[in-house]
Wavefront OBJ file of the C-alpha trace (Angstrom):
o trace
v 72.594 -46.349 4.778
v 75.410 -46.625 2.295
v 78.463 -45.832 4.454
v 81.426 -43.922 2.744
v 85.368 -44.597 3.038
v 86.601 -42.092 6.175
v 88.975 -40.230 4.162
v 85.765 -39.054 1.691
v 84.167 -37.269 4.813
v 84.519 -34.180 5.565
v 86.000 -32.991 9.303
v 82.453 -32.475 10.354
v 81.482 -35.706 9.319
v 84.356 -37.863 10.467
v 83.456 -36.060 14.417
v 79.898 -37.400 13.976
v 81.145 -40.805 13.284
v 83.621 -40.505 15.943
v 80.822 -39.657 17.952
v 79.012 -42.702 16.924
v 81.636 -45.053 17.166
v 82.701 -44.353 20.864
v 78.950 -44.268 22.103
v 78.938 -48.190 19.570
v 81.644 -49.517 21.605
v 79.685 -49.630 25.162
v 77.156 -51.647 23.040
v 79.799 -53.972 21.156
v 81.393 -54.640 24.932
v 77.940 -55.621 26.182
v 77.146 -57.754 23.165
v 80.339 -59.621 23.213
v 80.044 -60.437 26.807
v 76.752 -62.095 26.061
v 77.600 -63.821 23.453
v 80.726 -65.521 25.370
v 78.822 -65.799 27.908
v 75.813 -68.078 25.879
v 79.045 -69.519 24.509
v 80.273 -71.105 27.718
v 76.509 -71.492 28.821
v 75.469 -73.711 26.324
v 79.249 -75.922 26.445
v 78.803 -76.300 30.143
v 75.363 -77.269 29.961
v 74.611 -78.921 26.324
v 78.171 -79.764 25.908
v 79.683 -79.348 22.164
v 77.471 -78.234 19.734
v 75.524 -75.614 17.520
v 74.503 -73.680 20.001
v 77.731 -73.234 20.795
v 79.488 -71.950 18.115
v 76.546 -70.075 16.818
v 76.997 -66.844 18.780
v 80.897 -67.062 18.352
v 79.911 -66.451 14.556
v 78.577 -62.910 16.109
v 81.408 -62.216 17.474
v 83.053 -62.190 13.844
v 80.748 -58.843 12.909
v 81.635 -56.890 16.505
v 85.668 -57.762 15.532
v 84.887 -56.108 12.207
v 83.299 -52.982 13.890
v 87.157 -52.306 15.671
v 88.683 -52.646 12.587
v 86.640 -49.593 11.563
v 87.201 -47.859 14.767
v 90.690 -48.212 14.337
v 90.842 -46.627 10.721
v 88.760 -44.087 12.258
v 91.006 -43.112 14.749
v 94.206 -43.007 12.102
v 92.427 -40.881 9.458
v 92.130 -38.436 12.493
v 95.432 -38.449 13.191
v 96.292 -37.810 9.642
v 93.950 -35.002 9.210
v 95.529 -33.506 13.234
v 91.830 -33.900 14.603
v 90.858 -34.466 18.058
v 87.184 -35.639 19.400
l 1 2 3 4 5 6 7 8 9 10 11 12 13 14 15 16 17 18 19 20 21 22 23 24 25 26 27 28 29 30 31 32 33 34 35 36 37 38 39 40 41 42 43 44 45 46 47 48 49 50 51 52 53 54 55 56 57 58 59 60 61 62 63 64 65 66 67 68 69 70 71 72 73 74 75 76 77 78 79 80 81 82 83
C-alpha cells in the first residue's frame, strides 16, 4: 500500500493513522530492544563483527518510523485535532 503525504488525508483518515501509529510504537519499542540487545549479544560473545552491526542497520528503518510519527502529530496540531 502506496501511503499518501498526511496533509492529503482527510480528518478521518489522519485518526486511523493516528490510530495505527500509537498501537506501531509498542512494536517499534520491542523491536529496537531486540535488536540492541543481539547487538551487544553478538559483541560480547563474537566480539566485532557482522553480526554486529547487522541489526543496528534495522534500527535505521524503526528511526524513520518516528520521523513519521512526529509529522503526524504536527499536521494534527495544524488541523486543531485530538486522538
Amino acid at each position: 500500500m502506496i501511503q499518501k503525504d498526511l496533509s492529503e488525508l482527510t480528518n478521518e483518515e489522519l485518526l486511523l493513522e493516528g490510530k495505527r501509529i500509537k498501537s506501531g510504537n509498542i512494536v517499534n519499542a520491542v523491536l529496537f530492544g531486540v535488536m540492541i540487545g543481539v547487538a551487544t549479544w553478538s559483541t560480547v560473545k563474537y566480539g566485532l563483527g557482522i553480526i554486529t552491526f547487522f541489526p543496528l542497520l534495522f534500527i535505521q528503518m524503526l528511526l524513520k518510523n518516528n520521523a513519521r510519527k512526529k509529522a503526524f502529530e504536527t499536521e494534527l496540531k495544524n488541523r486543531n485535532l485530538t486522538l
